[in-house]
C-alpha positions in Angstrom: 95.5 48.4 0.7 93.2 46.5 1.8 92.2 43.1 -0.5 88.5 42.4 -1.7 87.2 39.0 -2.2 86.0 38.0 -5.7 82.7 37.6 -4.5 82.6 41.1 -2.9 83.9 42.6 -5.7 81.2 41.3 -7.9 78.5 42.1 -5.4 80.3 45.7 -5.2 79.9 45.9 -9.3 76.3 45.2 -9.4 75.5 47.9 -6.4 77.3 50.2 -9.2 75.9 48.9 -12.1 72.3 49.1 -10.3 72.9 52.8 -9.1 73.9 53.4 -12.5 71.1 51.9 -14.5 68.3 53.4 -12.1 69.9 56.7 -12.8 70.2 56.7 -16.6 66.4 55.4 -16.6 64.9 58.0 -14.8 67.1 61.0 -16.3 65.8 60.5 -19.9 63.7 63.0 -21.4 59.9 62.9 -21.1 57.9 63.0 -23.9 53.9 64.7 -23.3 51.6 64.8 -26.3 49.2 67.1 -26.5 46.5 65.4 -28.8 43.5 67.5 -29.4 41.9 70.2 -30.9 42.0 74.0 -31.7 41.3 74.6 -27.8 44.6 72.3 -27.4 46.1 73.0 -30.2 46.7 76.7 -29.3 43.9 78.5 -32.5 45.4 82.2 -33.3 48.5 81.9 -30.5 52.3 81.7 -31.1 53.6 78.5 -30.6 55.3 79.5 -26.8 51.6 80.8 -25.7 49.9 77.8 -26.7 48.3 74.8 -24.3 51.6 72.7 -25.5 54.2 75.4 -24.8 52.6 76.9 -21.6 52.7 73.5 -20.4 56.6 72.4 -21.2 57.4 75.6 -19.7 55.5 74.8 -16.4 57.0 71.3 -16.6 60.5 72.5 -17.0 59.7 75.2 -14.1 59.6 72.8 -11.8 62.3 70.7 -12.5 60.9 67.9 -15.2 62.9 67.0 -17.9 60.0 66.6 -20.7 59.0 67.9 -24.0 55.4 68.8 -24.6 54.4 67.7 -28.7 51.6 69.8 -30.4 49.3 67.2 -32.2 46.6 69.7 -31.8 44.1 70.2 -35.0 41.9 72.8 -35.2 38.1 71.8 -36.2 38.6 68.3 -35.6 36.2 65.8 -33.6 36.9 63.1 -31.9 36.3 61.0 -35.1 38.8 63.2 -36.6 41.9 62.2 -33.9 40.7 58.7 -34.5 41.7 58.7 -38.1 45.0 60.6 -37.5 46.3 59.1 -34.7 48.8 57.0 -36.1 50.7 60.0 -37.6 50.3 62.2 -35.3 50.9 60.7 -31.9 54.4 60.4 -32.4 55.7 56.8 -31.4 57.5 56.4 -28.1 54.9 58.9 -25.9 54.9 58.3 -22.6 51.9 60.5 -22.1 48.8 62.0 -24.3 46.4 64.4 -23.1 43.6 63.4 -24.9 41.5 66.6 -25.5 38.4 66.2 -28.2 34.4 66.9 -27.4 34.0 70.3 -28.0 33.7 70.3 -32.0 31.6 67.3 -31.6 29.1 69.6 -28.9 29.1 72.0 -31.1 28.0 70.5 -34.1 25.3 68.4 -32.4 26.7 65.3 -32.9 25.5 61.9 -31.6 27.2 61.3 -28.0 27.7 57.7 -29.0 29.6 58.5 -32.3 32.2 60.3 -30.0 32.4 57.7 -27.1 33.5 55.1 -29.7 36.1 57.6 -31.3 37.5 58.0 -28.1 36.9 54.8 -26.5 38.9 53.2 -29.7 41.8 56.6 -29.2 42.4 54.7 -25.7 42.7 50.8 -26.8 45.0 52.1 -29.3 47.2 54.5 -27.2 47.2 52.1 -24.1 48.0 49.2 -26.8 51.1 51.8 -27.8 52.3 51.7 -24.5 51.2 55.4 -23.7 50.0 56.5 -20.7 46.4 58.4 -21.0 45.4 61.5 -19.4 41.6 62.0 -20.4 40.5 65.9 -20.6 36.9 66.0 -20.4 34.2 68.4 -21.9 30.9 69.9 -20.9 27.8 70.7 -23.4 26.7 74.1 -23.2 23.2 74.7 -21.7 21.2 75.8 -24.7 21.3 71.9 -26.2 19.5 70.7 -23.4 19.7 68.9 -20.3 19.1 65.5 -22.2 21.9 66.0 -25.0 23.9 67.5 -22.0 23.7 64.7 -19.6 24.8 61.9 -22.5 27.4 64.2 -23.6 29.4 64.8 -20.5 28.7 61.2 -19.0 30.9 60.1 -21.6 34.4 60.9 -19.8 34.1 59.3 -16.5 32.2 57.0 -18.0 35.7 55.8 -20.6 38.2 56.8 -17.4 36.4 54.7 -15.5 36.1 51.5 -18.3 40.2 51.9 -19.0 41.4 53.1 -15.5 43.0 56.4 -16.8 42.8 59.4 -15.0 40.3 62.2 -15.9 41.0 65.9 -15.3 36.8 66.6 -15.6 36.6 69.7 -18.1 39.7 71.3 -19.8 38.4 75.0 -19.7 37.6 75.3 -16.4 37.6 78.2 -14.9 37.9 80.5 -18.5 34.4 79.1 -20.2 32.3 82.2 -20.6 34.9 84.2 -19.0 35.7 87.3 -21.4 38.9 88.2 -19.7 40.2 85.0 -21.0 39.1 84.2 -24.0 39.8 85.4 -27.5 37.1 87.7 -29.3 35.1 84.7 -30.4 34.5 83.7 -26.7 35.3 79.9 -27.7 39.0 79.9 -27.7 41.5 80.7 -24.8 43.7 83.6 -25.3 47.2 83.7 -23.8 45.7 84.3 -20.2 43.0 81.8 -20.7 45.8 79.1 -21.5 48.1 79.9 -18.3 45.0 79.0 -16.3 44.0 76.0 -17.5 47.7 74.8 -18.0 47.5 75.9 -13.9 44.7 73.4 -13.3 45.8 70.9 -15.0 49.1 70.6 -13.9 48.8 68.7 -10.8 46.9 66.0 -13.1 49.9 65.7 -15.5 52.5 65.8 -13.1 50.6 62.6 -11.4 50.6 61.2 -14.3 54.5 61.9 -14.8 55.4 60.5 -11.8 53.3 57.1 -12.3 55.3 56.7 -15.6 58.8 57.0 -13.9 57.7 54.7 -11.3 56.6 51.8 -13.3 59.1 52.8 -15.4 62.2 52.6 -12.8 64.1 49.3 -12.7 63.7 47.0 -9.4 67.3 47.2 -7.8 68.9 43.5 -8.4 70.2 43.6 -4.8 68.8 42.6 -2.6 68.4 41.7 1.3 70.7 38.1 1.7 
């Protein structure tokens, strides 16, 4: 048998030891928040048709090891998730989809009054640690193109200020579209869900992979 050197025996340790590590790091489990409202939250669906488990289930479909948390509540503004947030983004997230607006369109309120809620739900998420994925909102038309313009400026306007990515309007492609909306024609049904949880896939999976990245430990060997 052939004899290794001491010093190529330790060199041979920390290759392993490296391999090892990187390994270990990147295999741990994922954990995505969903931190919204009703539209998020998943308003009159079982728990596996909701925005949360429609999304774990994509996720897991394709191979990522992640858990999906419902921090959804139903009627809340963005004001609301501001005074929640520190029970009910669960410590250690790597990722919250941040998805408040529509309860503040809808009741008229001030567009500033929500850019601060969720310009402060960022400093403090970011200051957490967590990554931020920004789901935006659009006004509906009969509030006018004035209240409409603020309104909506607000997301790229905060993605832009905190360098987070923005997936532009969370029900696109099933606002005012019967077929996939519950009776109310507000909230998704099962149907409406799968398709936004489609669109917005390709946004949290970016996200995903930007966390494991940063997140992967430099190799301590290197080129000599």
């Amino acid at each position: 048998m052939r004899h290794i050197g001491p010093l190529r025996f330790g060199a041979l340790l920390t290759v392993i030891f490296s391999l090892f590590h990187t390994g270990t790091a990147l295999a741990r489990t994922l954990r995505v928040v969903a931190f919204g409202d009703s539209l998020s939250a998943g308003f009159m669906l079982p728990a596996s048709a909701s925005f949360p488990g429609q999304l774990e289930s994509a996720l897991r479909a394709k191979g990522r090891d992640v858990t999906v948390v419902n921090a959804g509540v139903s009627g809340d503004t963005a004001s609301d998730g501001l005074a929640r947030i520190d029970w009910s983004v669960p410590k250690g997230a790597d990722l919250v989809i941040v998805e408040f607006g529509a309860n503040d369109m809808l009741r008229w309120l001030d567009p500033a009054i929500t850019r601060r809620a969720l310009d402060q739900i960022i400093t403090r998420l970011k200051a957490r640690g967590a990554s931020v994925l920004l789901a935006g909102m659009r006004s509906v038309s009969n509030l006018g193109e004035t209240y409409r313009a603020e309104f909506e400026s607000i997301y790229p306007a905060l993605a832009k200020a905190h360098e987070v990515p923005l997936y532009p309007f969370f029900l696109e492609g099933i606002a005012e579209q019967p077929a996939f909306n519950l009776g109310d024609g507000i909230h998704p049904n099962q149907a409406g869900v799968a398709k936004i949880v489609a669109g917005i896939l390709p946004s949290v999976e970016a996200a995903l992979d930007q966390i494991q990245k940063t997140s992967a430990p430099s190799s301590s060997v290197g080129n000599r």
